[in-house]
C-alpha positions in Angstrom: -3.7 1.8 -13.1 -5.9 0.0 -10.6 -4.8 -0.4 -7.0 -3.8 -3.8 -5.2 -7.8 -4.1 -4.4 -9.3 -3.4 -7.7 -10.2 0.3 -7.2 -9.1 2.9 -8.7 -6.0 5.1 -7.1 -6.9 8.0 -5.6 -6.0 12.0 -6.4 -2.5 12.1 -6.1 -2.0 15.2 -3.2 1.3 16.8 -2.6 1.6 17.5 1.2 4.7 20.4 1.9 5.6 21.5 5.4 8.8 21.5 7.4 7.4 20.4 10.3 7.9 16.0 10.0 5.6 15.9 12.9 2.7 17.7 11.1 3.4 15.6 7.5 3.7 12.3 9.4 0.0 12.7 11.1 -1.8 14.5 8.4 -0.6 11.8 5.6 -1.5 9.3 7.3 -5.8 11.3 7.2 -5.4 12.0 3.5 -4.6 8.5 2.7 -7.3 7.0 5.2 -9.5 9.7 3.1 -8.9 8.3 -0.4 -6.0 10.5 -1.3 -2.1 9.1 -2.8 0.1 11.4 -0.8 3.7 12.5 -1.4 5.6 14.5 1.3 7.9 17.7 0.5 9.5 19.2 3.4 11.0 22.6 2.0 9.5 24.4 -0.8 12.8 23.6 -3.3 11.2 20.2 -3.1 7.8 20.6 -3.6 8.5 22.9 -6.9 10.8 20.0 -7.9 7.7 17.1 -7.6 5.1 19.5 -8.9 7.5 20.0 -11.4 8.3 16.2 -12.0 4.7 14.7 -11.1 1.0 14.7 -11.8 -0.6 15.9 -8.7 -4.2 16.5 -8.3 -4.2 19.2 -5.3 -1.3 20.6 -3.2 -1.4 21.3 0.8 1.4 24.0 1.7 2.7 25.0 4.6 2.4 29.5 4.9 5.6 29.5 6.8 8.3 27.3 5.2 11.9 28.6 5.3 13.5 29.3 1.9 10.3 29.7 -0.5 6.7 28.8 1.4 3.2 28.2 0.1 2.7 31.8 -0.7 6.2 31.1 -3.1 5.4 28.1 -4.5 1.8 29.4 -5.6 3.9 32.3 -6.9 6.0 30.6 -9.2 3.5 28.1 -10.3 1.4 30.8 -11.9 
């Protein structure tokens, strides 16, 4: 599927932290950089979209409540 502008869509990037201040200014970087981003803000959430979607990389926060990075990295192997 080809974007609005005729190029291709970028890597699809799954961006988890609980912290909406840090997802709403890093986002904003990976999309400038090329990259499709979807937000999780508790682990639950991320395991559901990695679960549900097609992501090319994953950025996750070390220090989420409930499971963090270290968990989701955990229960994705």
């Amino acid at each position: 599927m080809a974007a609005e502008d005729g190029a291709m869509p970028g890597p699809l990037v799954l961006l988890a932290d609980d912290e909406v201040s840090i997802t709403s200014h890093l986002a904003p970087v990976l999309e400038r950089s090329g990259f499709r981003v979807e937000v999780s803000h508790d682990g639950e959430q991320a395991l559901a979209a990695l679960d549900a979607g097609d992501h090319d990389a994953a950025v996750l926060d070390v220090m989420m409540p409930g499971i963090d990075g270290r968990g989701i990295v955990r229960r994705l192997r």
